[in-house]
PALUM-865393 format. One record per residue (C-alpha): x, y, z; residue in one letter. Coordinates in steps of 0.02 Angstrom, whole numbers, plus 32768, in hexadecimal, padded with zeros to 4 digits. Each point is the difference from the previous one (the first is absolute). Example, Ala and Ser with C-alpha at 12.3 -4.5 7.8 and 13.67 -1.06 7.14 Angstrom:
BEGIN
82677F1F8186a804580AC7FDFs
% end
This chain:
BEGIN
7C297EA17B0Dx809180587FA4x80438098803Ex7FBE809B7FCEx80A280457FCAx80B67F9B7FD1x806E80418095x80A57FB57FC1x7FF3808B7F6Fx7FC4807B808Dx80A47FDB8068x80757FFA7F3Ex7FAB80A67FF1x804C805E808Ax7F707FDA807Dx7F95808C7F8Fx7F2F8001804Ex7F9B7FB37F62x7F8680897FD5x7F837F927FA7x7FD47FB480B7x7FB180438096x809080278097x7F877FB78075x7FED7F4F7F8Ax80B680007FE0x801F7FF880CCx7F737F75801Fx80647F8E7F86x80A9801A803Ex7FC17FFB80BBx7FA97F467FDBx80967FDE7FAFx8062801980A4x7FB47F48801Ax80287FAE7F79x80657F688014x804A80337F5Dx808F802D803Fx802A806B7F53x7F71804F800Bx7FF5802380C9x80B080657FE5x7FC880577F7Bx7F6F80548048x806B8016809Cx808480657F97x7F73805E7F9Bx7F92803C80A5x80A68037805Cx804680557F53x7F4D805F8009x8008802980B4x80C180447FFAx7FD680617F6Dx7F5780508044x7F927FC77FA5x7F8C7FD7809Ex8037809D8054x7F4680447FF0x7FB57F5A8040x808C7FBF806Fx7F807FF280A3x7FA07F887FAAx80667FB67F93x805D7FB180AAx7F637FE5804Dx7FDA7F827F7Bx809D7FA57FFBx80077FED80A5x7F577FAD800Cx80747F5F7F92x80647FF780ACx7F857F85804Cx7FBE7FA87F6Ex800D7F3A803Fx805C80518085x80147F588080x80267F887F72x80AB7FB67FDDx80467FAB7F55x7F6D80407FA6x801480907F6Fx7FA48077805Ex80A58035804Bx803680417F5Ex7F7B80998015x8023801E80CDx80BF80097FD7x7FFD80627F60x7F8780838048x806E8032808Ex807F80347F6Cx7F8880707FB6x7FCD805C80A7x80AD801D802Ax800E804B7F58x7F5F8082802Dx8051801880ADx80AF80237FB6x7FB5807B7F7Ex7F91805A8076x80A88022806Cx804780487F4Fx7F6A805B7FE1x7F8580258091x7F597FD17FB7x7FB67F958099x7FD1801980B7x805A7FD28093x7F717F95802Bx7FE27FAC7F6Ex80D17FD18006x7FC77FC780AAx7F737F897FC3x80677FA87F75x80747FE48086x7F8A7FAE806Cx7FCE7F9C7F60x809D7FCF7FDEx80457FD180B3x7F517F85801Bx802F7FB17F57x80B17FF6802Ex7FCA7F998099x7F7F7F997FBCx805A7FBC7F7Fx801C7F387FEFx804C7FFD7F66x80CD801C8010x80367FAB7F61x808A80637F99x801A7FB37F49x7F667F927FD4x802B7F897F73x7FA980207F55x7F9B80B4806Ax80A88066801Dx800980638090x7F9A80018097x806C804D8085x7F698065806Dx808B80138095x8062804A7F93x7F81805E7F8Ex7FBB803680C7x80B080308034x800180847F63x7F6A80368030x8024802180A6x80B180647FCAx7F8980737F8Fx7FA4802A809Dx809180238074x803380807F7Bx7F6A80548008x7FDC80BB8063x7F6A7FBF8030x803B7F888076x804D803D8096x80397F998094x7F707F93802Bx7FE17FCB7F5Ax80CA7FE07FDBx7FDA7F8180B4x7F847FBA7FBFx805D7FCE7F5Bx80907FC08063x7F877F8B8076x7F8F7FC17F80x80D17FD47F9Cx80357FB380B2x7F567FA68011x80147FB57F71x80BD7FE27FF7x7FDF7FB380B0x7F7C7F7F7FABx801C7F3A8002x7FF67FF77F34x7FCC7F547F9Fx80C5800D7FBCx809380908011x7FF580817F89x80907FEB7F6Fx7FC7808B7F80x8048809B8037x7F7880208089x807780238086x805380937FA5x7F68804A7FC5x7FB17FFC80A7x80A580498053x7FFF808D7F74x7F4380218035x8050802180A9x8098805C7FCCx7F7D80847FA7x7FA8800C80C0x80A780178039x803B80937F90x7F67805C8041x804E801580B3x7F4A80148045x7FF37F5C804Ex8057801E80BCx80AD7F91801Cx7FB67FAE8083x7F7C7FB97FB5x805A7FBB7F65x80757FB2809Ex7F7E7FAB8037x7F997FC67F72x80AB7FB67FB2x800C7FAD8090x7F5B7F977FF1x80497FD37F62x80B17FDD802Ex7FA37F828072x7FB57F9B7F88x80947FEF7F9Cx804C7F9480A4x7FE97F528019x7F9D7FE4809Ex80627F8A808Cx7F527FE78052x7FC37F697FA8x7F86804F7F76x806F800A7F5Ax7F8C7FC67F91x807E7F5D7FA8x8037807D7F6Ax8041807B806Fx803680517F62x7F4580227FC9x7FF5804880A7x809A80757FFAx802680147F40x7F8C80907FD0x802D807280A6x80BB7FC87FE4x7FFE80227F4Bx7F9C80A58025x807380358078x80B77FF17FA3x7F8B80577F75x7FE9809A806Bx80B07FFD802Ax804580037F56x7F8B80847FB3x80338071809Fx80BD7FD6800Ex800F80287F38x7F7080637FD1x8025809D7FA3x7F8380688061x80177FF580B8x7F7E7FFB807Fx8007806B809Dx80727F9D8081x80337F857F8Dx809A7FDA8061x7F997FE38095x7F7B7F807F9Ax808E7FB27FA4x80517FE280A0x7F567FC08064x7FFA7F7C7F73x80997FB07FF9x7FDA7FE780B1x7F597FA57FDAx80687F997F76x80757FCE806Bx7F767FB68083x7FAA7FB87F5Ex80927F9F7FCAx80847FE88072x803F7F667FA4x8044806B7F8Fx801280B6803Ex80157FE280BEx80BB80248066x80737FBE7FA4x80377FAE80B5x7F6B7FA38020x7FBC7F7B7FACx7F407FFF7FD7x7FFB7F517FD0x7FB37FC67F56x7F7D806D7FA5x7F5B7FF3803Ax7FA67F7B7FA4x80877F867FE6x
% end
């Protein structure tokens, strides 16, 4: 079935709302277009719903209009290498966009911020499929897509410091995950500036970003108790990788945290446990990198 509208001249004409069509037909297309394994098409819709959004045009019906994007975050939710991903991943994008433009302008309830949350962290942890580029579909990237979304709801008021917890456990549960490979599309860094955006907030107290770091900074050792799995880089790589992440973003990161010094401090510490090959006293010698 074609399209009820051509959105490549929608998108050459500034983004302008066709008036010949109905808002709410125009949003049911570009929402089952989220899935498309078109990958033309899939970022097409994604740039003309979050155009829309930024520019208010769902100010009026912003409740529901992320109420029904956020039911895409568990279509085929559980299957892995299929296209369903496409609509689970691209979703998240579009209810970061609500949640980003209700902390703009204040059109939705604290709750309802609450629930998308909720929505979005049982996706987050559900989801099987961790592909980044797929060839001839584009992007899949849902850890990344998921990190975004989870940076759009650290910004928001509405979440104080349980809900800024919650984002950084369900980031360290899933950080902390044995994946099917080691993420190599910028997931890392998008999941570290998810955190960096809790961060800023100061809400969450020291202590308990001391400790939950430290659950990661675990993970990102080798064990010495005999149950490495034989890649010991699958088991380390994403916590690693997550890790020097967080350090960069806070060591050079134009817009400093509270206590910075003191979290940029705690993980070079945890880096240095995490690879001492390379970053322990210069008098000691680690031996060869673990995996060699």
């Amino acid at each position: 079935m074609p399209p009820i509208v051509d959105w490549r001249h929608v998108s050459a004409a500034d983004f302008r709302v066709p008036t010949d069509r109905r808002l709410s037909d125009l949003t049911a297309e570009l929402t089952e277009l989220l899935g498309t394994p078109d990958s033309e098409a899939r970022e097409l819709a994604l740039a003309v719903l979050c155009t829309w959004i930024e520019r208010g045009v769902y100010d009026d019906l912003l409740p529901g209009m992320g109420d029904g994007i956020a039911t895409g975050l568990l279509t085929g939710i559980g299957e892995r290498g299929t296209d369903s991903v496409f609509r689970r991943s691209f979703s998240a994008l579009v209810v970061a966009e609500v949640i980003d433009r209700d902390t703009r302008r204040p059109r939705v309830t604290r709750s309802k911020v609450h629930e998308w949350g909720d929505r979005l962290a049982t996706w987050f942890l559900m989801e099987r499929d961790e592909r980044g580029y797929v060839d001839k579909r584009g992007w899949a990237h849902a850890i990344a897509h998921g990190a975004d979304a989870f940076g759009a709801l650290a910004r928001s008021p509405h979440c104080g410091p349980g809900e800024l917890l919650v984002v950084l456990d369900v980031i360290g549960d899933r950080v902390t995950r044995l994946p099917e490979a080691v993420w190599h599309s910028g997931e890392p860094d998008r999941l570290a500036m998810a955190t960096v955006h809790v961060l800023r907030r100061g809400l969450v107290p020291y202590e308990l970003v001391e400790s939950w770091l430290e659950r990661i900074a675990l993970a990102a050792r080798p064990r010495r108790d005999g149950t490495d799995t034989p890649n010991v880089y699958l088991q380390t790589g994403n916590p690693a990788s997550y890790l020097r992440a967080l350090y960069l973003q806070l060591a050079l990161g134009p817009a400093a945290p509270p206590r910075r010094t003191d979290l940029v401090l705690l993980l070079v510490e945890h880096l240095r446990r995490a690879h001492p090959a390379y970053l322990g006293p210069s008098h000691h010698r680690a031996g060869p990198p673990a995996g060699d």
